[in-house]
KOLVEX-386058 format. One record per residue (C-alpha): x, y, z. Coordinates in Angstrom, 2 decimals, decimal comma. Last residue first. Layout:
<recs>
<rec east="X" north="Y" up="Z"/>
...
</recs>
This chain:
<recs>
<rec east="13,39" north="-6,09" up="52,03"/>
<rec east="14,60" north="-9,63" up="51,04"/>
<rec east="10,77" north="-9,74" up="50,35"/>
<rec east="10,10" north="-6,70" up="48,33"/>
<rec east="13,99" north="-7,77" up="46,33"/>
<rec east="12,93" north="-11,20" up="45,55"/>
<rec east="9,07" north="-9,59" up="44,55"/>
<rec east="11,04" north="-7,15" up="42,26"/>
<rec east="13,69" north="-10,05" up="40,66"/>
<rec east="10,38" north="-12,20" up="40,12"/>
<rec east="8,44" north="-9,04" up="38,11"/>
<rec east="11,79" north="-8,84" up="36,10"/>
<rec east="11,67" north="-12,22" up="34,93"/>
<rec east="7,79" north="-12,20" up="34,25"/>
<rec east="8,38" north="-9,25" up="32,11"/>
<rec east="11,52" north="-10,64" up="30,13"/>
<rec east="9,84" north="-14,02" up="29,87"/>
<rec east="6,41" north="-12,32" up="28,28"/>
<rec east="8,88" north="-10,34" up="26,10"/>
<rec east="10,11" north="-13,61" up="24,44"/>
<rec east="6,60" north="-15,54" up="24,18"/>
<rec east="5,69" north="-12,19" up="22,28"/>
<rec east="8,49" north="-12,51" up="19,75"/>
<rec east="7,90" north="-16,40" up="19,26"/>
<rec east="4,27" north="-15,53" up="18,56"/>
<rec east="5,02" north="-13,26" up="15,69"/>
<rec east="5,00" north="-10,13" up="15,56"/>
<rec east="3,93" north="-8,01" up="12,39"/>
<rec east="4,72" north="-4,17" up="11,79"/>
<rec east="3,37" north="-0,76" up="11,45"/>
<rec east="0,63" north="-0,93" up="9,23"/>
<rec east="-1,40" north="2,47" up="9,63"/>
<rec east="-5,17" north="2,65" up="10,79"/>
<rec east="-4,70" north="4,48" up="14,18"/>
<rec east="-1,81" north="1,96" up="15,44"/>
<rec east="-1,89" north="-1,65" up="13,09"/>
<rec east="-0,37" north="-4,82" up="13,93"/>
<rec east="-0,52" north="-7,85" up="11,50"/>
<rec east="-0,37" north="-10,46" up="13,64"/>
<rec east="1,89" north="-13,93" up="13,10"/>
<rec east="1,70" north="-17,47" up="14,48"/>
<rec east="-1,59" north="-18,63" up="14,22"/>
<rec east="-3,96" north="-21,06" up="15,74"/>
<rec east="-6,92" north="-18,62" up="16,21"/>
<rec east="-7,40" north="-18,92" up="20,13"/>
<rec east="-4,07" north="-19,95" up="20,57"/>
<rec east="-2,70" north="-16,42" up="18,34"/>
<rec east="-5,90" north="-14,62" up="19,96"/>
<rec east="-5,13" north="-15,03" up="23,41"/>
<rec east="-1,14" north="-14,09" up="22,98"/>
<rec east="-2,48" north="-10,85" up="21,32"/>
<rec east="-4,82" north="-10,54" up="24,60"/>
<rec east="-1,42" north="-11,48" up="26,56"/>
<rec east="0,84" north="-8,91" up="24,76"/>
<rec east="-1,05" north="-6,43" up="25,66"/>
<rec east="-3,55" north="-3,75" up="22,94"/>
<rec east="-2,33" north="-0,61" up="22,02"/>
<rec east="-0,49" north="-1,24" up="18,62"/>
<rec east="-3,77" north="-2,55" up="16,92"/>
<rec east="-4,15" north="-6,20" up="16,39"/>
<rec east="-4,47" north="-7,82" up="13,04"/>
<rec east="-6,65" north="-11,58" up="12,24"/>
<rec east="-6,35" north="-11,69" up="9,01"/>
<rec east="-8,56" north="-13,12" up="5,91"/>
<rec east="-6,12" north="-13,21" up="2,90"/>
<rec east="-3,76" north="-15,96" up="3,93"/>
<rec east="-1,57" north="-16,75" up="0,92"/>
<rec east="-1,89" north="-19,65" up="-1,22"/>
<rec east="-2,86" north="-17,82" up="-4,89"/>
<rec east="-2,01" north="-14,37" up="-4,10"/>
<rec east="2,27" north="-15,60" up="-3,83"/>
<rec east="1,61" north="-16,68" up="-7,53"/>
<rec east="2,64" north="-20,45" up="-8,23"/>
<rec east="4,96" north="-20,74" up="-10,94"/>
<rec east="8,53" north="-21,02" up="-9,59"/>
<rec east="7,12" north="-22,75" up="-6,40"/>
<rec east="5,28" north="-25,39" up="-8,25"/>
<rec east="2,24" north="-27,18" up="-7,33"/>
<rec east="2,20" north="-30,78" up="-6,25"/>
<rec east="-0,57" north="-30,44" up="-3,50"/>
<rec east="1,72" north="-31,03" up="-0,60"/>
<rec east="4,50" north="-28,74" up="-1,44"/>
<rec east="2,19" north="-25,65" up="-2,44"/>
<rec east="-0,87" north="-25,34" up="-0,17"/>
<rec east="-0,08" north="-27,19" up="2,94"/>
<rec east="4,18" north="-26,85" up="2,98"/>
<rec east="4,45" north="-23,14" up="1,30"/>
<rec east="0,84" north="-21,64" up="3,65"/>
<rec east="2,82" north="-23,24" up="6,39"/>
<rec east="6,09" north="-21,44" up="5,29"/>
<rec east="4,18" north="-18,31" up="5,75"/>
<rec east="2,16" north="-15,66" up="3,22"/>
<rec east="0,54" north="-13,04" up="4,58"/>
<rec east="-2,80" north="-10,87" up="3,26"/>
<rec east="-3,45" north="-8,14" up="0,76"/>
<rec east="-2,31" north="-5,11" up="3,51"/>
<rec east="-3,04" north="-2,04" up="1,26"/>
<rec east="-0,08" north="0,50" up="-0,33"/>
<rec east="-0,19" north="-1,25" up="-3,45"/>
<rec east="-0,57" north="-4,07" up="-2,94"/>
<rec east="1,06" north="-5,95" up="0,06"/>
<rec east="1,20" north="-9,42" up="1,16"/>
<rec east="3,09" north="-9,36" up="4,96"/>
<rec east="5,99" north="-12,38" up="5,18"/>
<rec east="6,46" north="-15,44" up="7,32"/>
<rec east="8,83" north="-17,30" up="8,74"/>
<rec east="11,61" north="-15,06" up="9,03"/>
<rec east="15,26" north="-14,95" up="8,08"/>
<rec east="15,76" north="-11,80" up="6,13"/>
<rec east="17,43" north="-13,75" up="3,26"/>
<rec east="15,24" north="-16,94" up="3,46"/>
<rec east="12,15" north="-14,64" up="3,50"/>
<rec east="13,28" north="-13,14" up="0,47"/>
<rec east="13,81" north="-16,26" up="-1,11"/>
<rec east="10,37" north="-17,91" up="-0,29"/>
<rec east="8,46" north="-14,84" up="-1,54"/>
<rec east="10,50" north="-15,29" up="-4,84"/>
<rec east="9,77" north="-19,15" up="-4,87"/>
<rec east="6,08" north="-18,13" up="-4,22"/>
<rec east="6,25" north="-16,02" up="-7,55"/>
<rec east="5,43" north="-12,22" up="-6,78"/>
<rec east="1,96" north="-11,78" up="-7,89"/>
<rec east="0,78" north="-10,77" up="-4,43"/>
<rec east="3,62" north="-8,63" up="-3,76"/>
<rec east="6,01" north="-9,45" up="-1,17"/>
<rec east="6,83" north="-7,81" up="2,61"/>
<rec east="8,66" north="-7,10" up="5,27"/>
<rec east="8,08" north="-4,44" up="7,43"/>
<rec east="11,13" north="-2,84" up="9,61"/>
<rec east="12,46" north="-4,25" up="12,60"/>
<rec east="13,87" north="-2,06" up="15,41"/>
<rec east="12,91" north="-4,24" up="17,86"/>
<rec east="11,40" north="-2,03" up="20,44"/>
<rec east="9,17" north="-0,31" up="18,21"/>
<rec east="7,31" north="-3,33" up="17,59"/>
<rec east="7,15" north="-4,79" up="21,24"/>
<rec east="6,42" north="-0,59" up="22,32"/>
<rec east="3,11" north="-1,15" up="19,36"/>
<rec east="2,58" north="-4,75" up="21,28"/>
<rec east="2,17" north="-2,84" up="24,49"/>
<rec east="4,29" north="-3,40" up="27,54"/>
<rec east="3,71" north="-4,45" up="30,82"/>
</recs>
């Protein structure tokens, strides 16, 4: 099984992220262009918090508050849930239901190295449990 840190390094991603007084429509544009849901907050060089399209829909859209003006710091996330590099995907899997969230911040030895989301670890749990059938087919065949 492996770790969310091999998940991360697996997928050749790098980090994206905003500053908190980026403009939500900015944060919004740049997540358009890389094509993900949600996007790491970043000052300086210290995880701020994340900003998805939920945080857009709850805290923007449906309060009447505009995207052009509205500071990325103002409706992001700022109290995470991260998980360090070594842990499984199933614990990380745990917390995401447990927590009702879609992204983790994952850190190895203290350093940001990358976010999954829960649509990244549902992927690699199909790969694993795909390969574990194809090595009990090929036990019992013999």
């Amino acid at each position: 099984m492996i770790s969310i840190g091999g998940l991360i390094k697996n997928s050749g991603r790098g980090i994206f992220h905003v500053a908190p007084d980026d403009t939500v429509f900015d944060a919004l544009k740049y997540m358009a262009e890389k094509n993900i849901g949600a996007v790491l907050v970043i000052e300086g060089e210290v995880l701020a918090g994340i900003f998805s399209e939920r945080d857009y829909a709850r805290k923007v859209v449906l309060v009447g508050r505009s995207s052009q003006t509205t500071l990325v710091r103002e409706v992001m996330a700022a109290e995470l849930i991260t998980v360090e590099a070594a842990q499984p995907l199933d614990a990380c899997m745990q917390l995401m239901t447990d927590h009702r969230i879609r992204h983790l911040p994952v850190f190895d030895r203290g350093k940001l190295v990358g976010v999954i989301s829960i649509g990244d670890v549902v992927r690699q749990m199909i790969v694993e449990q795909k390969q574990l059938i194809e090595q009990l087919e090929a036990y019992i065949r013999g």
